[in-house]
Backbone as CSV, one residue per row, in Angstrom:
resi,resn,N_x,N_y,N_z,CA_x,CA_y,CA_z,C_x,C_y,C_z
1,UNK,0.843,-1.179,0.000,0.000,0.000,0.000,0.884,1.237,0.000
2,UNK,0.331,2.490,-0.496,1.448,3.599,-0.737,1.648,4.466,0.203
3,UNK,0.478,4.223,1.302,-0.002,4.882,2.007,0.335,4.113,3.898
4,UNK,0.447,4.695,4.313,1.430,3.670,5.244,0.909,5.236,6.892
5,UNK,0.437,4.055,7.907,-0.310,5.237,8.855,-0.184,4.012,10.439
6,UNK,0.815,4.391,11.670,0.432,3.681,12.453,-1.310,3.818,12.798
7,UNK,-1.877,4.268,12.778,-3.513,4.175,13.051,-4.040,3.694,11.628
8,UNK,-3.579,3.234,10.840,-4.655,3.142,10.108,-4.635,1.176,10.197
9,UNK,-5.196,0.728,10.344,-5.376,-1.046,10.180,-6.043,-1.293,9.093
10,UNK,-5.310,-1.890,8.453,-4.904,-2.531,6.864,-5.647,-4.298,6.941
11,UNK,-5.724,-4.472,8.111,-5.651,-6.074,8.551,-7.366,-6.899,7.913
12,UNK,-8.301,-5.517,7.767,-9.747,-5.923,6.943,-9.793,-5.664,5.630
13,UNK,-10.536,-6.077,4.843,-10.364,-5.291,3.909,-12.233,-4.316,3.963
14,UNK,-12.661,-4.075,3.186,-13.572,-3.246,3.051,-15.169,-4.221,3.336
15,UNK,-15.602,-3.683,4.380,-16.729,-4.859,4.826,-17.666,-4.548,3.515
16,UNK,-18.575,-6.223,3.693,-19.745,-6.247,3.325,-20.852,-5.137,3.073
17,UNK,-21.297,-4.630,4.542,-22.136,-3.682,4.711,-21.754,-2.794,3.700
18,UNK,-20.563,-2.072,3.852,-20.361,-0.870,3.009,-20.371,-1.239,1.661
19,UNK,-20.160,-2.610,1.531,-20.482,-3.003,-0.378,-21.763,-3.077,-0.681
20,UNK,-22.763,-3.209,0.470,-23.812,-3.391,0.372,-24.830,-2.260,-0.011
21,UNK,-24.264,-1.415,0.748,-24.708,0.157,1.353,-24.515,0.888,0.262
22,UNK,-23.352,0.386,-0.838,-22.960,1.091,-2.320,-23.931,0.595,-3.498
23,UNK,-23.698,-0.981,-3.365,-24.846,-1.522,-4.117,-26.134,-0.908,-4.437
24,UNK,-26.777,-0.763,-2.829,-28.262,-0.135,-3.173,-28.265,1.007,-3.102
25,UNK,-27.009,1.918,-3.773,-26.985,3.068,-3.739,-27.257,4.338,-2.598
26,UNK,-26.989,3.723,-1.502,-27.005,4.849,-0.352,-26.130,5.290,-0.147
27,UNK,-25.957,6.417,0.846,-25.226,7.185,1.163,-24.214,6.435,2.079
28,UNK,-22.916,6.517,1.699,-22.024,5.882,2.773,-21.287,6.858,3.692
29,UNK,-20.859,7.108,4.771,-20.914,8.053,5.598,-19.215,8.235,5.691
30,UNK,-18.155,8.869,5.841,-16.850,9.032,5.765,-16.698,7.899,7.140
31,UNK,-17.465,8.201,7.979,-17.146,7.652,9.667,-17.032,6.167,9.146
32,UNK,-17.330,5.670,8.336,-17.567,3.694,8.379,-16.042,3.655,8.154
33,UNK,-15.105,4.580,7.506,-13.737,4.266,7.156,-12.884,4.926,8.312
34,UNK,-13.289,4.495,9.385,-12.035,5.177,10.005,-11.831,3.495,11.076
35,UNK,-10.906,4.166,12.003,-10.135,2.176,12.032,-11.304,1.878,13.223
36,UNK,-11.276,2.660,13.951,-12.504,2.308,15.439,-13.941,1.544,14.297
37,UNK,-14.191,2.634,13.129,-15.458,2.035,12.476,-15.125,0.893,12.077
38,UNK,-13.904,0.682,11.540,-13.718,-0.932,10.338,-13.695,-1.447,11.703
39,UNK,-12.600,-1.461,12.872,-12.629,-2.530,13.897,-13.954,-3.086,14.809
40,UNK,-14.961,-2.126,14.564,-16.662,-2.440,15.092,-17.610,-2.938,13.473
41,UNK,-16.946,-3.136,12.758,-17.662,-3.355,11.722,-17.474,-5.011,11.627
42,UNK,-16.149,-5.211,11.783,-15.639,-6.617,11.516,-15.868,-7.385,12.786
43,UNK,-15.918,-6.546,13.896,-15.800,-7.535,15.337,-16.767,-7.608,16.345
44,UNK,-17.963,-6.497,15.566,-18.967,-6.853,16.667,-19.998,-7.101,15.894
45,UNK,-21.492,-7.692,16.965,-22.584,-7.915,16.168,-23.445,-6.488,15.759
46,UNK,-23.748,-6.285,14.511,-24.513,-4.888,14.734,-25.727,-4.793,14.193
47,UNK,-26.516,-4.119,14.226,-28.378,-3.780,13.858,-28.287,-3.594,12.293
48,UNK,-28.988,-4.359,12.045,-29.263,-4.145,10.503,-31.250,-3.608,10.892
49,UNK,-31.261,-3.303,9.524,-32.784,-2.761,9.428,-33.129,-3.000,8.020
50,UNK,-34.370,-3.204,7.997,-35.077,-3.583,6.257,-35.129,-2.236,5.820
51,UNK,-34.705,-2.412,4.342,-34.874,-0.799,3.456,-35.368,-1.261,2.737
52,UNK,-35.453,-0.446,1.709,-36.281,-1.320,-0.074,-35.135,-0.422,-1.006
53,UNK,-34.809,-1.294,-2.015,-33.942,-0.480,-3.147,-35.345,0.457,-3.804
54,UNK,-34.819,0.804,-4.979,-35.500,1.610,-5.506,-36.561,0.817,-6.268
55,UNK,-36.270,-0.526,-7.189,-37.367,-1.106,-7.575,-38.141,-2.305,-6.795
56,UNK,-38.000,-1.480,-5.332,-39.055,-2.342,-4.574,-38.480,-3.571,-3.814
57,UNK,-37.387,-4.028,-3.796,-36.893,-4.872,-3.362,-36.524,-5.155,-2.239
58,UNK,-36.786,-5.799,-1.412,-36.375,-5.741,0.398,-35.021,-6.083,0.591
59,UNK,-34.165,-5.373,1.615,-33.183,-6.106,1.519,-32.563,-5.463,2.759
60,UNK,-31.402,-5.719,3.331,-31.336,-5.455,5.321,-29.451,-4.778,4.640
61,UNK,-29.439,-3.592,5.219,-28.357,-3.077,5.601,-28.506,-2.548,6.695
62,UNK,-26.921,-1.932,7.139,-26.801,-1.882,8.421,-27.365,-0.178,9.106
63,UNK,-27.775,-0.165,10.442,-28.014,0.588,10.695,-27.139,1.600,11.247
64,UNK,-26.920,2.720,10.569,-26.211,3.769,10.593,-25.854,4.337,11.569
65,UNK,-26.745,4.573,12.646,-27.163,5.498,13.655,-25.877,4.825,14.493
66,UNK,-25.539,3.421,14.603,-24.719,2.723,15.634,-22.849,3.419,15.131
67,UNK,-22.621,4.565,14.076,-21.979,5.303,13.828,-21.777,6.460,14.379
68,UNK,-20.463,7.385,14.354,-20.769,8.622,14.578,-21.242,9.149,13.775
69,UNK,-21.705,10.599,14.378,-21.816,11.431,12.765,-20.919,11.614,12.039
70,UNK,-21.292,11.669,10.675,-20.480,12.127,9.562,-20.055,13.910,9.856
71,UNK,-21.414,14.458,10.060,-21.351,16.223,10.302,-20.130,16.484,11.575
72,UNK,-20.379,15.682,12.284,-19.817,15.806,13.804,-17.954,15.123,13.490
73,UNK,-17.406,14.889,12.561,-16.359,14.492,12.292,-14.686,15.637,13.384
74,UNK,-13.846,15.127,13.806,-13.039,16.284,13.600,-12.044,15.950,12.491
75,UNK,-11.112,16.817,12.208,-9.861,16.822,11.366,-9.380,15.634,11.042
76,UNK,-8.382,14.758,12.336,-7.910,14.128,12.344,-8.869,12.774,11.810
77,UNK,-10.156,12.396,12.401,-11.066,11.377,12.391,-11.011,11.232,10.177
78,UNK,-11.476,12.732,9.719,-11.178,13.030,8.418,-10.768,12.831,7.799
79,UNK,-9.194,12.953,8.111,-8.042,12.522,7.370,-7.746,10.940,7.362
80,UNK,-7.917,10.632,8.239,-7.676,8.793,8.397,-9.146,8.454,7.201
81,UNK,-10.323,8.590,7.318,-10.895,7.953,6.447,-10.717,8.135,5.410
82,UNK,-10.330,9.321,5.265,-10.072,9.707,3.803,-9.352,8.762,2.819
83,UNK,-7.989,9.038,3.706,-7.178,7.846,2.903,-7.967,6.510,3.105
């Protein structure tokens, strides 16, 4: 990787949820990429909730709220997801 960060953990790669969360075209929040988010993403159990895609389809992603805010971010939190 080119990008090289003692805080950043390399050790997941990009969960489910957030492939999921892209799939049905929602909004993915900067906070899911930071290492506290990937390390609660991969290691704990978390709330999913039923949505519907757009042509009607049921389908369970995760519930957001168990995130920080995106608005409520500081600098540093920023910069780590970024990369």
């Amino acid at each position: 990787m080119p990008f090289s960060s003692s805080t950043t953990d390399y050790r997941f790669g990009t969960h489910p949820f957030i492939l999921q969360l892209a799939q049905n075209k929602f909004h993915i929040p900067l906070t899911l990429f930071t290492t506290k988010s990937t390390n609660k993403l991969h290691k704990e159990s978390l709330v999913q909730k039923i949505t519907y895609k757009s042509n009607g389809t049921k389908c369970h992603t995760v519930e957001l709220s168990q995130f920080p805010d995106e608005h409520q971010m500081d600098v540093s939190d920023w910069h780590e997801a970024w990369n």
